[in-house]
C-alpha positions in Angstrom: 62.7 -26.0 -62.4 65.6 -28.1 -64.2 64.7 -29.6 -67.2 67.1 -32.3 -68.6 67.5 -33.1 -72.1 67.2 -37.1 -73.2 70.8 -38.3 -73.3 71.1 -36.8 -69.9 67.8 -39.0 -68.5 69.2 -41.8 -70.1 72.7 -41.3 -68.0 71.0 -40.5 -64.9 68.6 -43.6 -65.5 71.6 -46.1 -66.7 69.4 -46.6 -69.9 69.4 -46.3 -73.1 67.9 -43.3 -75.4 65.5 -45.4 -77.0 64.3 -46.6 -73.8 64.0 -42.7 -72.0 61.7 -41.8 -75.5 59.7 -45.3 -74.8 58.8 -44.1 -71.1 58.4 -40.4 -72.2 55.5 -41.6 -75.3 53.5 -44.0 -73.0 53.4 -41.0 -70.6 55.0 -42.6 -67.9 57.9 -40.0 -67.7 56.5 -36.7 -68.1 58.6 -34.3 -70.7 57.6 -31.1 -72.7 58.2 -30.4 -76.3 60.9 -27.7 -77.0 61.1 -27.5 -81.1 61.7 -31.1 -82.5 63.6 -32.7 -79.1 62.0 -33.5 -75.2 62.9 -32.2 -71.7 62.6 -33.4 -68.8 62.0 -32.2 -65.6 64.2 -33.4 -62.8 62.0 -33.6 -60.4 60.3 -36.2 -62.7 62.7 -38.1 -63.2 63.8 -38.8 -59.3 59.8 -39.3 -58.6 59.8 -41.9 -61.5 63.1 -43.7 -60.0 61.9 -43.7 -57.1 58.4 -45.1 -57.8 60.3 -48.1 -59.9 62.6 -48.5 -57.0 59.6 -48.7 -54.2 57.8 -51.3 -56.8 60.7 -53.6 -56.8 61.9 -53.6 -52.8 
């Protein structure tokens, strides 16, 4: 399993930081603590693009 770190969410996303630790503290992106920053997984990420993308079209 991949895990990516925040900034790289956010540039896989097209979104801002702030917005990736928004999604990942309501719970709707999943991520695991690794010391003081939040990863990822990819997988997670894809299934959470393409949920949004299935909502809108």
């Amino acid at each position: 399993m991949k895990f990516l770190t925040v900034a790289e969410v956010a540039a896989v996303m097209r979104v801002s930081r702030m917005t990736v630790y928004r999604l990942v503290h309501s719970g709707e992106l999943p991520a695991h603590r690794f010391g003081r920053s939040f990863r990822v997984p990819e997988r997670a990420v894809h299934d959470y693009l393409r949920s949004a993308y299935n909502d809108v079209g």
